[in-house]
C-alpha positions as CSV (number, residue, x, y, z in Angstrom):
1,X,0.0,0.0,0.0
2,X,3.0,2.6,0.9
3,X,4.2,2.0,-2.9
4,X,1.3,2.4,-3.8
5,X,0.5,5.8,-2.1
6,X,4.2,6.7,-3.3
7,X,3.7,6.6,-6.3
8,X,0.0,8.2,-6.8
9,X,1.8,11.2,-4.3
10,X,4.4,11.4,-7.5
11,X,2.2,11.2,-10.5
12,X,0.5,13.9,-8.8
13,X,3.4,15.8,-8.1
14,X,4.4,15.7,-11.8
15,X,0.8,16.6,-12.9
16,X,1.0,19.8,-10.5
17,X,3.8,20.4,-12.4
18,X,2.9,19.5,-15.9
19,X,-0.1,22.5,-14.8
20,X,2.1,24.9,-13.7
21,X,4.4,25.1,-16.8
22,X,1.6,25.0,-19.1
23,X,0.4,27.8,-17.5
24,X,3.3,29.7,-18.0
25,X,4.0,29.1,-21.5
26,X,0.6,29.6,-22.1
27,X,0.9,33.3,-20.3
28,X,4.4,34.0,-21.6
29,X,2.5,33.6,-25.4
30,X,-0.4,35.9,-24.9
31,X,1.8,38.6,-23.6
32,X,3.8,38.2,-26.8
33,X,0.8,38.2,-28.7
34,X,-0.2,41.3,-27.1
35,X,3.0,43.0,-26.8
36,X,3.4,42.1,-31.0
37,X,0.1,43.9,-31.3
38,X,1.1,47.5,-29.6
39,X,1.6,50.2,-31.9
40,X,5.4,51.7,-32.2
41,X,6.8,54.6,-33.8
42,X,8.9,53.9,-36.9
43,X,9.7,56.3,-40.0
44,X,8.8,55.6,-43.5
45,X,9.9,57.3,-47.1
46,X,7.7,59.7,-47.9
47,X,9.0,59.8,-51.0
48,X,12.0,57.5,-52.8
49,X,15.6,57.7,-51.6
50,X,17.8,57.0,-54.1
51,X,21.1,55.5,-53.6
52,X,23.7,58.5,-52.8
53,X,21.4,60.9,-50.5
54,X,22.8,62.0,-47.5
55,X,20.8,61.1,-44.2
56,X,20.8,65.0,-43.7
57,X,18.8,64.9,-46.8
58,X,16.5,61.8,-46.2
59,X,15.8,62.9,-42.8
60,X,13.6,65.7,-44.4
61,X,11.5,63.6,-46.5
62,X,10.0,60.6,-43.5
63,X,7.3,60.7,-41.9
64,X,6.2,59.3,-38.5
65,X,3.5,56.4,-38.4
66,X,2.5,54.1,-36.0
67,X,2.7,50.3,-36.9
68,X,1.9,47.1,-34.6
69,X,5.5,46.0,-32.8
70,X,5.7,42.9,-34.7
71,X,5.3,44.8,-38.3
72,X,8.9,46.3,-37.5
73,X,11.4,45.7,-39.6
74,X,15.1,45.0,-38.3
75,X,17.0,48.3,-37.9
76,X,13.8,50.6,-38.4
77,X,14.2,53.6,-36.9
78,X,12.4,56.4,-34.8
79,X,14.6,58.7,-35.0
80,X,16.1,60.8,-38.1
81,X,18.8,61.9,-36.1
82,X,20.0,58.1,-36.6
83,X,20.8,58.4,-40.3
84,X,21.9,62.7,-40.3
85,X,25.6,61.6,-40.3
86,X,25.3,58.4,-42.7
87,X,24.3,58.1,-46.9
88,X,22.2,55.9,-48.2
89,X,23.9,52.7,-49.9
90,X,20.6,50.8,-50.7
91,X,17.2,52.9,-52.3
92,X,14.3,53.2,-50.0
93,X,10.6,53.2,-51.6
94,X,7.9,55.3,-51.0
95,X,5.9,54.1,-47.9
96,X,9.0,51.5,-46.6
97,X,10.3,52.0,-43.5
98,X,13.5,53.8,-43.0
99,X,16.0,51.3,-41.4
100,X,20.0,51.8,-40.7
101,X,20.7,48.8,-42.7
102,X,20.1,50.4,-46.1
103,X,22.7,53.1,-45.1
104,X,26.3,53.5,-44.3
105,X,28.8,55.6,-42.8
106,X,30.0,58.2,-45.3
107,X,33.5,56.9,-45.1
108,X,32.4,53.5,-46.7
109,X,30.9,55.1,-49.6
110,X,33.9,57.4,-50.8
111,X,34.3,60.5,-52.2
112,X,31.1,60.5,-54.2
113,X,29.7,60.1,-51.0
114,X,31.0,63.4,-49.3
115,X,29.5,65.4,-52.5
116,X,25.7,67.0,-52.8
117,X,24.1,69.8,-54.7
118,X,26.8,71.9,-56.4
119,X,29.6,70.3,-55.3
120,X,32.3,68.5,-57.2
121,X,35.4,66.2,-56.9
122,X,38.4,68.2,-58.5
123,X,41.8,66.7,-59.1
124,X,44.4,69.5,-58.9
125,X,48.3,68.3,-60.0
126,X,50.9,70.5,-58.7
127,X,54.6,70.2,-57.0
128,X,54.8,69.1,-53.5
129,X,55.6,72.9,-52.4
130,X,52.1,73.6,-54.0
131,X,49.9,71.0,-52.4
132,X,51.6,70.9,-49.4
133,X,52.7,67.4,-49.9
134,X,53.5,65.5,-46.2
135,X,52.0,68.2,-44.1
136,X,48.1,68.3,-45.6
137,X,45.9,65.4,-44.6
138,X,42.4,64.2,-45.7
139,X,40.1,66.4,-43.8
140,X,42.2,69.2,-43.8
141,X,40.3,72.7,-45.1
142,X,42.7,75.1,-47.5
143,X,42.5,77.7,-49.3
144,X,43.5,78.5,-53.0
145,X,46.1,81.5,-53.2
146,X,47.1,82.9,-57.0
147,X,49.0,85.8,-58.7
148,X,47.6,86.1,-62.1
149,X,49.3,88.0,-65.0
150,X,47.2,91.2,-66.1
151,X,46.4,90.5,-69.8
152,X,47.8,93.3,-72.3
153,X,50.7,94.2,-69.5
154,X,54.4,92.8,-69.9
155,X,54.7,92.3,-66.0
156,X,52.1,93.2,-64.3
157,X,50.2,90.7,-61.7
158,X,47.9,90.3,-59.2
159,X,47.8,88.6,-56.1
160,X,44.7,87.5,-53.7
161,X,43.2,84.4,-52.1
162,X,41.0,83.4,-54.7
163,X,39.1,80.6,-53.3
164,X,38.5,79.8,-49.3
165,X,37.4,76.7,-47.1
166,X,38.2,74.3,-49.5
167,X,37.7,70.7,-48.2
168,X,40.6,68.1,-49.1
169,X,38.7,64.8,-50.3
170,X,41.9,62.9,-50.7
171,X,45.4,64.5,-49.5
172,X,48.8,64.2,-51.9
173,X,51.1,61.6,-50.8
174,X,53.7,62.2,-48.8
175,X,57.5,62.7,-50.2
176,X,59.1,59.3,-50.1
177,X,61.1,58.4,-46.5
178,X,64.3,60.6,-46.2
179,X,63.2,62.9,-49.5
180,X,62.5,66.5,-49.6
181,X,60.3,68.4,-50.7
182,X,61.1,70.0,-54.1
183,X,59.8,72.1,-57.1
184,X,61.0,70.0,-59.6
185,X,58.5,68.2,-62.6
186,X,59.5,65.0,-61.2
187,X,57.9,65.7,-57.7
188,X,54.2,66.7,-59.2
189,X,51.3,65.5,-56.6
190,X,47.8,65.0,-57.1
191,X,44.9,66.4,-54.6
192,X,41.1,66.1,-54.4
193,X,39.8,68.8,-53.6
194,X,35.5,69.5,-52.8
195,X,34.6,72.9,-54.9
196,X,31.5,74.0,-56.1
197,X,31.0,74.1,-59.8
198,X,32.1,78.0,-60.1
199,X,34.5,77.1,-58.0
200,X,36.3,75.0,-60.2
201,X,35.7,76.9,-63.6
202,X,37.6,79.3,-61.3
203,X,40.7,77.3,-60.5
204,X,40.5,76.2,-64.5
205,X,41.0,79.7,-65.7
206,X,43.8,79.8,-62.9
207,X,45.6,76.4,-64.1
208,X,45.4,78.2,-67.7
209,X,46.8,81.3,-66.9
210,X,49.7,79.9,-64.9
211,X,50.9,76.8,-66.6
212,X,54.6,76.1,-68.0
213,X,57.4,77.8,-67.3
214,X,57.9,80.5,-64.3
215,X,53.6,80.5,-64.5
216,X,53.8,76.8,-62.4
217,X,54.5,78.7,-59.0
218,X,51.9,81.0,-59.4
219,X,49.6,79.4,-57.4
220,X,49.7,77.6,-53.9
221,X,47.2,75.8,-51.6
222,X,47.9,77.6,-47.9
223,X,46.6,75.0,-44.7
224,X,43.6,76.6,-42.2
225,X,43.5,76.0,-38.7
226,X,41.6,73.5,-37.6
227,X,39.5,75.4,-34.7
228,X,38.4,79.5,-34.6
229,X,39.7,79.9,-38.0
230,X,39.2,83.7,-39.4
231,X,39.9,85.7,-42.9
232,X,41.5,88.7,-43.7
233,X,39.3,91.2,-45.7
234,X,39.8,90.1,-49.4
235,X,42.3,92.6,-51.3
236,X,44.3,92.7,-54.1
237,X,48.2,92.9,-53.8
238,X,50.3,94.3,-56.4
239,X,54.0,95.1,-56.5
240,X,53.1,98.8,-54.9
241,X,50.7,97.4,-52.2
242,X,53.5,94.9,-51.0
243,X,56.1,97.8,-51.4
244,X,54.0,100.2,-49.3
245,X,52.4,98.0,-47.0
246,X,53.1,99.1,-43.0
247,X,55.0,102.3,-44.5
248,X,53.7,105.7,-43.1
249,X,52.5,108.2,-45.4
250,X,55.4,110.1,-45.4
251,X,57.5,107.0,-46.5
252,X,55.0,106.8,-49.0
253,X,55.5,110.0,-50.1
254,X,59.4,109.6,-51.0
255,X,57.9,106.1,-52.6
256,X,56.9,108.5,-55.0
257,X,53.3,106.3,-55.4
């Protein structure tokens, strides 16, 4: 009889059990059920975004909407300030969500990545003096310094900073180990440099008016600070405005000019 209580006291023991984790799975479920049927916040295109656009850009054109939790695809976001700093590498429809996966860190992309709206890639060949060969880096900002020949005159120029803030998309390479910097043909570098359009019709006319001969020093790129950079009030310098600068107006006078 005691074996036989023994093992009635088990079976029941094991049915209690059997209850107890039924009930919980069966719990666990309907609170997944439920919590896949509350409503989340997710952005969708409101219009298509093409491969290329800048988050900056795409972040203008979602919309909020509310969609059940389980609806959500992997990597939606809620937030554009999620994509402002990345580009899209894969197109988003109309009415899809907007999810991190379909963009990428602007780095990834390359330099097609870093351009929008008016702005262009421009490849600018020069000695190492010019672009600053070992010192500039990717990143770095410069500006575009020039003394251009007056047209009709024998020897007349013109000096000024003709273009500022320039971003370098891709710096020169550095000399080679133990070389130094030089002026020579033999030591032409390459930079890419981000200018708008104008910008670079600019820098074309410059290249053209100060190629071959003396003309190839005509022109240099000059490094900006990284942090609380400032211009100088654009002017012109000419052979008298070097000459004179910082003399008083009675040196001036005896200058003659």
């Amino acid at each position: 009889m005691t074996y036989r209580v023994r093992n009635i006291g088990i079976a029941v023991a094991l049915a209690f059990v059997a209850a107890l984790l039924t009930s919980f799975y069966v719990t666990n479920y309907k609170r997944h059920v439920q919590r896949g049927e509350d409503q989340v916040t997710v952005l969708v295109a409101k219009h298509d975004i093409p491969v290329g656009t800048a988050g900056s850009d795409a972040a203008g054109e979602v919309s909020a909407t509310q969609v059940p939790r389980r609806s959500v695809v992997p990597g939606a976001i809620s937030s554009p300030d999620e994509i402002k700093s990345l580009v899209a590498s894969q197109a988003t429809f109309a009415g899809e969500q907007i999810t991190t996966q379909r963009f990428s860190p602007i780095a990834q992309t390359g330099i097609v990545g870093q351009l929008r709206g008016t702005m262009r890639a421009f490849a600018l060949s020069g000695d190492q003096n010019q672009l600053l060969a070992g010192t500039l880096k990717t990143g770095d900002h410069v500006d575009f310094v020039a003394a251009l020949h007056l047209p009709g005159s024998q020897d007349v120029f013109y000096s000024r900073v003709l273009i500022r803030n320039v971003k370098v998309l891709r710096a020169p390479a550095p000399p080679p180990a133990g070389g130094k910097l030089t002026g020579s043909v033999d030591s032409n570098s390459n930079v890419m440099l981000a200018v708008t359009d104008s910008q670079a019709q600019k820098v074309q006319y410059i290249l053209a008016n100060t190629s071959g001969g003396t003309g190839a020093d005509r022109w240099h790129l000059e490094l900006r600070p990284v942090t609380h950079d400032a211009d100088s009030a654009d002017h012109l310098d000419s052979f008298g405005s070097v000459l004179k600068d910082g003399l008083s107006a009675g040196q001036r006078r005896a200058f003659g000019h």
